[in-house]
N, C-alpha and C positions, 0 to 999 in steps of 0.2 A: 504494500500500500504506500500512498506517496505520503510524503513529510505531511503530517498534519499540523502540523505549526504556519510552516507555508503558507496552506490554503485556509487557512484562519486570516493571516496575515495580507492575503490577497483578496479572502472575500471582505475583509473590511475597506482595504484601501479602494477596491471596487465601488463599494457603498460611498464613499466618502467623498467619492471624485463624481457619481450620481452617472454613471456611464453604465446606463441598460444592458446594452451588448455584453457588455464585460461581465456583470454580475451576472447573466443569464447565462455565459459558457460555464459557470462554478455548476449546471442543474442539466443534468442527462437530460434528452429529448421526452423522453416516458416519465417526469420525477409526479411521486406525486406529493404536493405541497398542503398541509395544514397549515390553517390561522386560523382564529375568531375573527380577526377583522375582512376575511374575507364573505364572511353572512352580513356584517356591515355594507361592504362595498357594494353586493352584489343583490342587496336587500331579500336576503335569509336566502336567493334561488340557490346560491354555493354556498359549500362548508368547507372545500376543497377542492383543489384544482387538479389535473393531472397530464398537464402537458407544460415543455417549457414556455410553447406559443400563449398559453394561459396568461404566464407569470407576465409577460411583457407590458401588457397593458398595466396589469394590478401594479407592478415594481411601478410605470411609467408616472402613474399616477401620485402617488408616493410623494415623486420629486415637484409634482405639480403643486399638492394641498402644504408638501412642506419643504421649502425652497431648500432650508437651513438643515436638513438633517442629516446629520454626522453621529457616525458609532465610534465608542471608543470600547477597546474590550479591555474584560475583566478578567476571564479565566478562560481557559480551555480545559473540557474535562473528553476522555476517549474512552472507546474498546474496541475488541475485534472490529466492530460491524462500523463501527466511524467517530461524530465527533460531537461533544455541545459548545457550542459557542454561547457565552455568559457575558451580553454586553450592556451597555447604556448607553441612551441618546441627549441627543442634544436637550431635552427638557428634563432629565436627569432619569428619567423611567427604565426599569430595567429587564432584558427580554434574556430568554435562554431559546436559541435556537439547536433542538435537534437533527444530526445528520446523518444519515446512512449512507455512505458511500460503494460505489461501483470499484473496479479494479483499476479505473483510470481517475481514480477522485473527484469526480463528479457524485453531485448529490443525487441520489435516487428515491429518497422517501424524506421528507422533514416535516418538522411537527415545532409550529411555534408559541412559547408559552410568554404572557406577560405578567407584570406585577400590577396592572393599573387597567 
């Protein structure tokens, strides 16, 4: 499996720089992505998405409602099967993103939790 530190260190600076492309090669074409805020977005129709093409619009938006948002991270925690990212935003709110990775470190299933 690839450097998970790395791809910690890439999916944020990905985020950070608000370059769609970029964060979307971190997520296999098939991922399938959990949020609550996607029942928000999508008014209850979604709970979850399951394509990258999904993510594009939801991430795009993102940068729309919120010009300023930048992650800083807190921890990394791993196993076999991949990785959580433990971060906080620019309003200081704190999320843990779950990640399963494929053999090529691409995310294939994530599950995102918040504090707020």
């Amino acid at each position: 499996m690839t450097d998970l530190t790395a791809i910690a260190a890439a999916w944020i600076a990905d985020w950070n720089a608000h370059d769609v492309e970029k964060i979307l090669s971190h997520y296999a074409e098939d991922v399938v992505f959990h949020s609550p805020k996607i029942a928000l977005r999508t008014k209850g129709e979604k709970t979850f998405f399951t394509s990258r093409e999904e993510l594009r619009p939801y991430f795009s938006f993102a940068f729309h409602i919120r010009p300023h948002l930048r992650f800083t991270l807190l921890n990394i925690c791993q196993d076999r099967q991949g990785l959580a990212l433990i971060y906080q935003d620019e309003t200081g709110a704190t999320a843990t993103e779950l990640m399963d990775l494929n053999q090529q470190g691409q995310v294939v299933f994530a599950r995102v939790l918040y504090d707020r």
